[in-house]
C-alpha positions as CSV (number, residue, x, y, z in Angstrom):
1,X,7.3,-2.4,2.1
2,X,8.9,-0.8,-0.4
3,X,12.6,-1.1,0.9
4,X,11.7,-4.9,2.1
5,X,10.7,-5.7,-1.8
6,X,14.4,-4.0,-2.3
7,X,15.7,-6.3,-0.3
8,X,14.8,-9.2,-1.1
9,X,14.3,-8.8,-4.6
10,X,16.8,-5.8,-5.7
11,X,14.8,-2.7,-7.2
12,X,13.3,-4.4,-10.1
13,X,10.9,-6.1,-7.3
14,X,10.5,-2.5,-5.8
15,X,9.8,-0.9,-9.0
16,X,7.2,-3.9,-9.8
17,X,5.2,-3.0,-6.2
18,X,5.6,0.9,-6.7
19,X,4.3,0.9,-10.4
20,X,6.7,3.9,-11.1
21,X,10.3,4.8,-11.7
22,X,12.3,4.7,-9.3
23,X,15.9,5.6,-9.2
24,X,18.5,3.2,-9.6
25,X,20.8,4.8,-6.5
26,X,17.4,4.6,-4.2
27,X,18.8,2.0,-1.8
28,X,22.0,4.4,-1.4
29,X,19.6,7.3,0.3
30,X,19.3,7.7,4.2
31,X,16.1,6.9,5.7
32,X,14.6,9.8,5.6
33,X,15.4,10.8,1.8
34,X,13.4,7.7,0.9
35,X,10.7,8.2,3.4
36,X,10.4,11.4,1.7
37,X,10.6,10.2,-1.7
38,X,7.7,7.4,-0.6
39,X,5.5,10.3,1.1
40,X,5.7,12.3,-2.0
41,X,5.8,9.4,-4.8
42,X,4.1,6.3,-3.1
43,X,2.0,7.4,-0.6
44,X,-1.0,9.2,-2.5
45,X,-1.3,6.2,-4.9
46,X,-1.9,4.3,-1.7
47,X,-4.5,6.6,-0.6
48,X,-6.3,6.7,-4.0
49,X,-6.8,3.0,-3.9
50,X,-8.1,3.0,-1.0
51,X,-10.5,5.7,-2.0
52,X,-11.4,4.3,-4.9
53,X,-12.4,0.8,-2.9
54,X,-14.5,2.9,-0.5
55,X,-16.1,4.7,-3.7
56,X,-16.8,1.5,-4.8
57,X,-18.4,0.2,-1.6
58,X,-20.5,3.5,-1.9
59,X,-21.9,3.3,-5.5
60,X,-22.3,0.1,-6.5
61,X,-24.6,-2.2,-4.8
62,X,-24.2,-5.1,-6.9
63,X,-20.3,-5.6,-5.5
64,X,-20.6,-6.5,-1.9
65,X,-17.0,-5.3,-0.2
66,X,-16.4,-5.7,3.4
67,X,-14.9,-2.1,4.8
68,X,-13.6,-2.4,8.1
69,X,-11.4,-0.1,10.7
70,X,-8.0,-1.6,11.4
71,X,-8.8,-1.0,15.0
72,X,-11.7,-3.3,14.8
73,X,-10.1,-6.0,13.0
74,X,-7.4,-5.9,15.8
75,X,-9.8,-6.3,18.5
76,X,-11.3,-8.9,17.0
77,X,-9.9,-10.4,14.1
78,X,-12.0,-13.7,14.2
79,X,-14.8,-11.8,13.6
80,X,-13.3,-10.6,10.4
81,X,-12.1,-13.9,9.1
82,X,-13.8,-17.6,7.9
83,X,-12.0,-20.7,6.9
């Protein structure tokens, strides 16, 4: 996502969707130098959202959050979605 957002919107739209520095050569590093950088950088913010939602889900009954497995959503996404 990150390197899409780099893309299409040069690193100002990557720095925007990471909500940290980044450096300015990023887009110049192999694959895996930025899959390392995202592992160690970009990942773990990613996982503390999504802790934090299912913390959320947890403690406070007065939100109502639905929490589902991708796997389920996949097998059947109707299920998961209303228009």
């Amino acid at each position: 996502m990150i390197d899409r957002f780099a893309n299409a919107r040069g690193m100002a739209g990557a720095v925007l969707t990471c909500e940290m520095e980044m450096s300015d050569d990023y887009m110049s590093w192999s694959f895996d130098e930025r899959l390392k950088w995202q592992i160690e950088n970009y990942l773990p913010r990613q996982v503390q959202w999504i802790e934090n939602w299912l913390a959320l889900a947890e403690e406070d009954t007065q939100v109502e959050l639905l929490i589902t497995k991708y796997e389920d959503f996949s097998n059947d996404p109707a299920a998961y979605t209303t228009l």
